[in-house]
C-alpha positions, 0 to 999 in steps of 0.5 A: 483628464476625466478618463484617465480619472475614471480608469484610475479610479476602475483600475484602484478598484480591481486592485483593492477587490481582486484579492477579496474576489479570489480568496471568496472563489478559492473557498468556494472551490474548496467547500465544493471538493468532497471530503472523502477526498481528503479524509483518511479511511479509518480501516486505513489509518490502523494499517497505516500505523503499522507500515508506513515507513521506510523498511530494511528486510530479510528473508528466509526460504525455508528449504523444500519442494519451492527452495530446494537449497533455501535461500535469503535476500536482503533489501528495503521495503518503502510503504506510504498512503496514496489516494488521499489515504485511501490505499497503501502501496508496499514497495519491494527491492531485495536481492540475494542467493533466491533471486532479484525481487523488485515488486508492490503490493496495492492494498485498500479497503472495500467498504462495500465487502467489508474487507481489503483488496490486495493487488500485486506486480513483482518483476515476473515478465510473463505474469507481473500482476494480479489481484492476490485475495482478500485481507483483514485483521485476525487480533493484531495480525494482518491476514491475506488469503489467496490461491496460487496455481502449484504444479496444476492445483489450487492452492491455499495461501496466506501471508501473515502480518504481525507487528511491533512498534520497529518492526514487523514479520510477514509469513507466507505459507501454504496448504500443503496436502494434509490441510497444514498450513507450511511457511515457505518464506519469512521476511523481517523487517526493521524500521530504519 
């Protein structure tokens, strides 16, 4: 009898201390994990107001040497935080007379440069992805400058944010050989 006395009384114990012993390890753990883990960017947070959400969009291909007809698509865009709200992801899916566009953008920011990193994947099967320049806030304008091969030359790009509070317009455009930057493709998005 004294044993199962004892085994009672150590079993009772472990159960009235169990609960004591794993909230103390469960704070531990917790004050272990750096906060930059969980902690927002604040040169991601203004982005994320501006984007995140759910889109619905239509572009525009202006007619030249790029959309000898023109063209539109329409689709959705669904953007959101990752990373513990260190990256933006910008997810595309539209369709129309230009063609399927399935594709993201990845965008973060670079403490170090003091500047965004854009990466991008669009449904291209011989170049899905690549990096595509380096962003900032020109006012309250969102700016992405990058250069893209054209029939053998560097060129210059931009792809241009603006926002209202249910929509926002992207802008992409191009030098074009007397310095002028040429829109190409505009898309409008509204918030759904």
């Amino acid at each position: 009898m004294k044993v199962t006395k004892a085994v009672e009384l150590q079993c009772g114990g472990l159960v009235l201390i169990t609960p004591v012993l794993l909230r103390a390890t469960a704070q531990q753990a917790h004050s272990a994990t750096p906060s930059s883990q969980s902690a927002q960017v604040p040169e991601m947070e203004r982005l994320a107001k501006a984007l995140v959400g759910d889109w619905n969009t239509t572009e525009t291909m202006e007619r030249g040497e790029s959309f000898r007809n023109g063209g539109s698509r329409h689709g959705v865009v669904h953007v959101r935080l990752a990373a513990g709200g260190t990256t933006l992801i910008y997810e595309v899916h539209s369709d129309g007379s230009a063609g399927k566009l399935d594709g993201m953008l990845v965008i973060w920011w670079d403490k170090e440069a003091s500047l965004y990193r854009v990466f991008v994947c669009f449904n291209n099967p011989s170049h899905p992805c690549e990096m595509r320049g380096t962003a900032r806030w020109d006012g309250d304008s969102f700016v992405n400058d990058y250069e893209q091969t054209v029939k053998g030359k560097k060129t210059s790009w931009r792809d241009s944010f603006t926002f209202t509070s249910t929509s926002h317009t992207l802008v992409a455009a191009m030098t074009t050989w007397d310095g002028t930057m040429q829109t190409l493709i505009t898309t409008k998005a509204t918030r759904r």
